[in-house]
C-alpha positions as CSV (number, residue, x, y, z in Angstrom):
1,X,1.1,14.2,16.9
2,X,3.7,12.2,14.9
3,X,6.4,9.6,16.6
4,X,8.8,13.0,17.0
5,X,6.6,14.1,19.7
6,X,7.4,12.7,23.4
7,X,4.2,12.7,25.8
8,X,4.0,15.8,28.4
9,X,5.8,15.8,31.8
10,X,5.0,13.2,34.1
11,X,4.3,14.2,37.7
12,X,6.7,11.6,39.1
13,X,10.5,12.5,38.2
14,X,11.3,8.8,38.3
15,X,9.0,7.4,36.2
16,X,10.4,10.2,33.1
17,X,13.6,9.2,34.0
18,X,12.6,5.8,33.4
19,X,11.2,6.7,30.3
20,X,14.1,8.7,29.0
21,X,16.8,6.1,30.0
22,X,14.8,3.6,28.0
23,X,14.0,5.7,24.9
24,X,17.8,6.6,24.9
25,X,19.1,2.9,24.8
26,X,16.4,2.5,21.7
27,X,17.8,5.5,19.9
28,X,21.6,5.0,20.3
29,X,21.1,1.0,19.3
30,X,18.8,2.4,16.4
31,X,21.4,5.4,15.6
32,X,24.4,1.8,15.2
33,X,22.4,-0.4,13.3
34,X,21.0,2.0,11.0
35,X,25.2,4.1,10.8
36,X,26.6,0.7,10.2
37,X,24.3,0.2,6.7
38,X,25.2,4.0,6.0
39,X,28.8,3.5,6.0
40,X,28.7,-0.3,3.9
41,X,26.9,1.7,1.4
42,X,29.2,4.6,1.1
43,X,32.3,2.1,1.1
44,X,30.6,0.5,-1.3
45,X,29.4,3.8,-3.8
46,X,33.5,5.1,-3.1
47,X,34.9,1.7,-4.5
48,X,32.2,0.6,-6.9
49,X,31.3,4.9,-7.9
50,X,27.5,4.0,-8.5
51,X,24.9,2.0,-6.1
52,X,21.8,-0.2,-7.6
53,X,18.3,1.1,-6.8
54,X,17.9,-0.8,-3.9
55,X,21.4,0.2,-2.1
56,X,20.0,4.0,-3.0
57,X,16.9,3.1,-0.8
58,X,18.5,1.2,2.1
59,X,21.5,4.5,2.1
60,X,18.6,7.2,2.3
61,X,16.2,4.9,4.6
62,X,19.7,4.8,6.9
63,X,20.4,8.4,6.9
64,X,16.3,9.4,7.3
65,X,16.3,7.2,10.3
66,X,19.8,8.4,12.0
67,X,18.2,11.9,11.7
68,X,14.9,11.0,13.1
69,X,16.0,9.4,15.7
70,X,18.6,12.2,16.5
71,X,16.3,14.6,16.5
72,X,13.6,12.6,18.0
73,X,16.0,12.1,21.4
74,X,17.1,15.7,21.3
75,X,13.7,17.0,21.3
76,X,12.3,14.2,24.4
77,X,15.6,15.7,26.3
78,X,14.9,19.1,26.3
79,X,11.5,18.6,27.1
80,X,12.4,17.2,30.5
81,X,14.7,19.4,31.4
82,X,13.1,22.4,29.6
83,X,8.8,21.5,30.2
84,X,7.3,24.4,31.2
85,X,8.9,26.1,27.9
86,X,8.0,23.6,25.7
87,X,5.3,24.9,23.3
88,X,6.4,28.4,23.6
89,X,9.7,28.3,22.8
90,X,10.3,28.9,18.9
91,X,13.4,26.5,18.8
92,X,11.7,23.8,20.0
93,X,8.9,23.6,17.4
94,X,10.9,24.1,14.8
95,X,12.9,21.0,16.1
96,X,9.4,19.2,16.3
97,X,8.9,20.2,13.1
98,X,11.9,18.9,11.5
99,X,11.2,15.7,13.7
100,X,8.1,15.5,11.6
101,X,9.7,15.5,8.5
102,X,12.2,13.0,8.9
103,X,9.6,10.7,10.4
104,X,7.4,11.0,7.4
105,X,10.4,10.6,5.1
106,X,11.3,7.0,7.1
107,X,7.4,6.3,6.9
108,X,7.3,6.9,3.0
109,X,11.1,5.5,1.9
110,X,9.9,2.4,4.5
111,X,7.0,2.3,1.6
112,X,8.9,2.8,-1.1
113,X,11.4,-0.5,-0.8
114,X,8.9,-2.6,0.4
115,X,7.1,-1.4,-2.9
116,X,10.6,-1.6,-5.2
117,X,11.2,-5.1,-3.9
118,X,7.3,-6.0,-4.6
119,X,7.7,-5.2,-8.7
120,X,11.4,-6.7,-8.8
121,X,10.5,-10.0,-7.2
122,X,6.7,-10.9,-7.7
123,X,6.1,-12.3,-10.8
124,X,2.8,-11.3,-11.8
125,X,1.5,-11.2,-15.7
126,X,-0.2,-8.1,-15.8
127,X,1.0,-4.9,-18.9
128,X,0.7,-2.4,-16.3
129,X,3.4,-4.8,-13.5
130,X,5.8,-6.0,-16.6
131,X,6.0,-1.9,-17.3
132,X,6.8,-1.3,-13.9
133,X,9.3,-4.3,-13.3
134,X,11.2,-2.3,-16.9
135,X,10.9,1.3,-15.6
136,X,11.7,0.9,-11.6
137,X,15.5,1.3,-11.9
138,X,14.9,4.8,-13.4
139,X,11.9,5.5,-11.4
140,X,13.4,4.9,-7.8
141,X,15.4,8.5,-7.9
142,X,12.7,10.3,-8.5
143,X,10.5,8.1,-6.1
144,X,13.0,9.1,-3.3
145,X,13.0,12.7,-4.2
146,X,9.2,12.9,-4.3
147,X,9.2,11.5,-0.9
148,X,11.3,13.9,0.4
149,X,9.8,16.9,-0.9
150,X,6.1,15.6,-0.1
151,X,7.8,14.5,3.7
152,X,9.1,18.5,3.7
153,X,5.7,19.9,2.4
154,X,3.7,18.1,5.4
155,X,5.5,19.0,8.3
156,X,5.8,22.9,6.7
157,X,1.9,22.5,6.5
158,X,2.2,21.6,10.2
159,X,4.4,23.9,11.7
160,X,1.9,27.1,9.8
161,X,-1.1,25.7,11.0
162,X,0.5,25.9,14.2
163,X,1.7,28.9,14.4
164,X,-1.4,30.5,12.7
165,X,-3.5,29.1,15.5
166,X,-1.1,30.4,17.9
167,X,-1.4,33.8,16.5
168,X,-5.4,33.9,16.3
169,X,-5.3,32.5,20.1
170,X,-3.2,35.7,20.8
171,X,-5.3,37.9,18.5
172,X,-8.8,36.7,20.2
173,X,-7.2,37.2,23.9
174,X,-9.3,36.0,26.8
175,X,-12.6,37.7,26.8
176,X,-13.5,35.3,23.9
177,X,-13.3,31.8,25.3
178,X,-15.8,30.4,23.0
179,X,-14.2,31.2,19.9
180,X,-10.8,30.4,20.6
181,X,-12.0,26.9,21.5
182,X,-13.4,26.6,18.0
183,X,-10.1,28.0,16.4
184,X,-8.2,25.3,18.2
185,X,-10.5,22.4,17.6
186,X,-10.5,23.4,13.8
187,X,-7.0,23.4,14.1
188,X,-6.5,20.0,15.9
189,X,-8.8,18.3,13.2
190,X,-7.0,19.6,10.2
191,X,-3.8,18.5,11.8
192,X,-4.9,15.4,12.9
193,X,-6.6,14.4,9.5
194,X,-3.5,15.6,7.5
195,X,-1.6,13.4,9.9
196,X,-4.1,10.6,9.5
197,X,-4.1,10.5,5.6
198,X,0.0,10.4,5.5
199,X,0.0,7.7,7.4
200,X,-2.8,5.5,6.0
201,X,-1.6,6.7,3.0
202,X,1.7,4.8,3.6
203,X,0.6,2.0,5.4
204,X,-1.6,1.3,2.0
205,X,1.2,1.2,0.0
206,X,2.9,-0.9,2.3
207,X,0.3,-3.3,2.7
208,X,-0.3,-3.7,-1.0
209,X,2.8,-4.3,-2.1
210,X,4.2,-6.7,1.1
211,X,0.5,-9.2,0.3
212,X,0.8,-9.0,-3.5
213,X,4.8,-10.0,-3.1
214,X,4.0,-12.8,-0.2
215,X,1.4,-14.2,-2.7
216,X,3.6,-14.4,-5.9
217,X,6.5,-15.9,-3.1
218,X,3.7,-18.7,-2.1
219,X,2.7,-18.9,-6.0
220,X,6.4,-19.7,-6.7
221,X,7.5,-21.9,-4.1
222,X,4.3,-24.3,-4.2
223,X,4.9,-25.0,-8.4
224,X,8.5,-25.4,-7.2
225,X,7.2,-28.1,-4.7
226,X,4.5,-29.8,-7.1
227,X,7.0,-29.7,-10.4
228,X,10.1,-31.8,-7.5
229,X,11.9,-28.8,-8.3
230,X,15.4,-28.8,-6.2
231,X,16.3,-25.1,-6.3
232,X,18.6,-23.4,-4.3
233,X,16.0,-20.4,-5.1
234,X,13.2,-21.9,-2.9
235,X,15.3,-21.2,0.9
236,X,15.7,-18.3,-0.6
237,X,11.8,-17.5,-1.5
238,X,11.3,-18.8,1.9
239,X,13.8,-16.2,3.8
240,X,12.3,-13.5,1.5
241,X,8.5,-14.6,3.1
242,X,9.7,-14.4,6.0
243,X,11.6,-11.0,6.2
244,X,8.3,-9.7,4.0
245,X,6.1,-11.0,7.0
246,X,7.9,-9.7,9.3
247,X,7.8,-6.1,7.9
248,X,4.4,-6.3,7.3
249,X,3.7,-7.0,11.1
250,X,6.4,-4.7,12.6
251,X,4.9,-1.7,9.8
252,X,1.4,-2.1,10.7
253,X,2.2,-1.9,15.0
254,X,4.0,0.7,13.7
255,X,0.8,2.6,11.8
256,X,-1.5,1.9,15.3
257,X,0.8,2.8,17.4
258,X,1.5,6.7,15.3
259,X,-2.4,6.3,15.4
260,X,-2.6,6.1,18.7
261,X,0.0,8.7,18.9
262,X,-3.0,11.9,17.5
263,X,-5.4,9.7,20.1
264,X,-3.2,10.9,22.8
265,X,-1.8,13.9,21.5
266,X,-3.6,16.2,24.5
267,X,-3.4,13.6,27.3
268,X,-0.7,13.5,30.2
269,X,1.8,10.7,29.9
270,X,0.9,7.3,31.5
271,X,2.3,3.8,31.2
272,X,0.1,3.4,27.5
273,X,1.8,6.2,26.2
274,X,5.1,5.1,27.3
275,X,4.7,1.8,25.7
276,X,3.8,3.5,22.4
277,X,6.7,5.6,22.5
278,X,9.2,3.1,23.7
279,X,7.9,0.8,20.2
280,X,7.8,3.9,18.0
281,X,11.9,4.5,18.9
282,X,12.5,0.2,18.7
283,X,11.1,0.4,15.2
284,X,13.6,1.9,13.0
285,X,16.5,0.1,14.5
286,X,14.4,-3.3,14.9
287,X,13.6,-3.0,10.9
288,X,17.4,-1.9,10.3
289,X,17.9,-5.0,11.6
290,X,16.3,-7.5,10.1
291,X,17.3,-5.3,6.6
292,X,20.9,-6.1,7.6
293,X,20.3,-10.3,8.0
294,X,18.2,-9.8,4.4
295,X,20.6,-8.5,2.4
296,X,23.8,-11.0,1.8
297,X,26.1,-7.8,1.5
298,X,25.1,-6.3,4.5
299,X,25.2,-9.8,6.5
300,X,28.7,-10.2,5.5
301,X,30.1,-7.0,6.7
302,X,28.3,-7.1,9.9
303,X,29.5,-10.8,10.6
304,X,32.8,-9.6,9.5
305,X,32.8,-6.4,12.0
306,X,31.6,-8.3,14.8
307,X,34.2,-10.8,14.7
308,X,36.9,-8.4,14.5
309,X,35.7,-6.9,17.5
310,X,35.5,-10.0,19.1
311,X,39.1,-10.5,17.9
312,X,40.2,-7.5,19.6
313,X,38.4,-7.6,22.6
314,X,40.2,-11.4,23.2
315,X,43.2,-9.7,22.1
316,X,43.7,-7.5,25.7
């Protein structure tokens, strides 16, 4: 259903190997980039012994996407080497599960900062945006908690509905071919339109925010170009545009591709699905990424890591 579950066994052995050795370079490179922001934050929360609201966003976003993407590859590897015991084995939808969870949590914290940096850099004139521009400091804790809980609620709705359709198709038995069909179509559509209301849900959000910012950016930076106004601010409304646009794209490939995910939930793995997948593990290291080069702090370290590497390796 959700970007934690890998497509069924192909019939060629090399073409899932294929898949897998690609989906594990994606995760590992993913797992860096988004372990390097973890540990610049937690430096940073040691010596400084508090984080802003947006380092609290980018150090949960980091650990939500580590995890996904952990349990994402662990769960794709045993289903090659483990895929005639896939659905029936207890350990491996409970891994699905948890898969489910922390992909919903990197879907709605993904929301959340594109929304926190909406209200602390647009400049709009409304009561209702100046409230929120005062409150979001104190509102981003509980944002991040509510996003966790509501990530953990979903994917517990998902794993009973699964398990109670499992039991019903057990209960009916095979004389009643008819009605376990209907159980398991009534099943499918309730999962698939929980499924599809997260993620629109999210992508919403998303969308709203990254527009109303990239509007009040454009709004800015053309009465800084009509009033000759040399600021050093307009590269930097410019590079904000930019790394706003870029999300926006990146986040909505992101929602048709998950979409695409509950299209092709039932059907056997070809080179479509492998595409989707291979984009849906890119993502949260791609985004990482361009986080990194938007954020000075992070910039800094990173460019400061990478040349002591380069130091060393120049060194032997």
């Amino acid at each position: 259903m959700e970007a934690c579950h890998p497509p069924q066994q192909s019939n060629g052995t090399s073409y899932g190997a294929m898949a897998l050795a690609i989906i594990t370079l994606e995760v590992f490179a993913g797992m860096w980039i988004n372990a390097f922001i973890v540990c610049v934050l937690c430096i940073a929360w040691v010596k400084k012994k508090t984080l802003n609201s947006n380092e609290k966003i980018l150090l949960l976003l980091g650990c939500s996407r580590i995890s996904f993407l952990c349990d994402a590859w662990l769960y794709h590897f045993l289903s090659k080497i483990f895929p005639n015991f896939l659905h029936c084995q207890t350990i491996l939808k409970v891994l699905a599960s948890i898969g489910t969870s922390f992909n919903y949590s990197n879907l709605w914290i993904s929301a959340c900062l594109c929304g926190f940096y909406c209200i602390k850099i647009a400049n709009f004139r409304n009561s209702f945006f100046i409230y929120l521009k005062v409150k979001i400091d104190r509102m981003v804790p509980w944002l991040l908690l509510g996003s966790e809980i509501f990530a953990l609620a979903i994917s517990i709705i998902t794993y009973v509905l699964g398990e109670t359709l499992q039991k019903n198709i057990t209960l009916t038995g095979q004389g009643n071919f008819w009605e376990v069909t209907i159980r398991k179509d009534k099943h499918l559509f309730s999962s698939h339109f929980l499924a599809g209301l997260v993620l629109t849900a999210s992508f919403l959000v998303v969308t709203f925010s990254a527009v109303s910012l990239l509007f009040s950016l454009w709004r800015h930076k053309r009465t800084m170009q009509t009033n000759s106004m040399k600021d050093l601010s307009m590269d930097a409304h410019i590079r904000a545009m930019k790394s706003v646009l870029s999300f926006l794209v990146m986040y909505s490939i992101n929602f048709v591709c998950l979409t695409l995910t509950i299209i092709y939930t039932t059907k056997k793995e070809n080179i479509m699905t492998l595409l989707i997948y291979i984009y849906l593990y890119a993502f949260p290291g791609v985004h990482s990424l361009i986080l990194i080069f938007s954020n000075p702090k992070l910039e800094k370290a990173l460019l400061k890591f990478l040349s002591c590497v380069k130091g060393e390796f120049f060194m032997k």
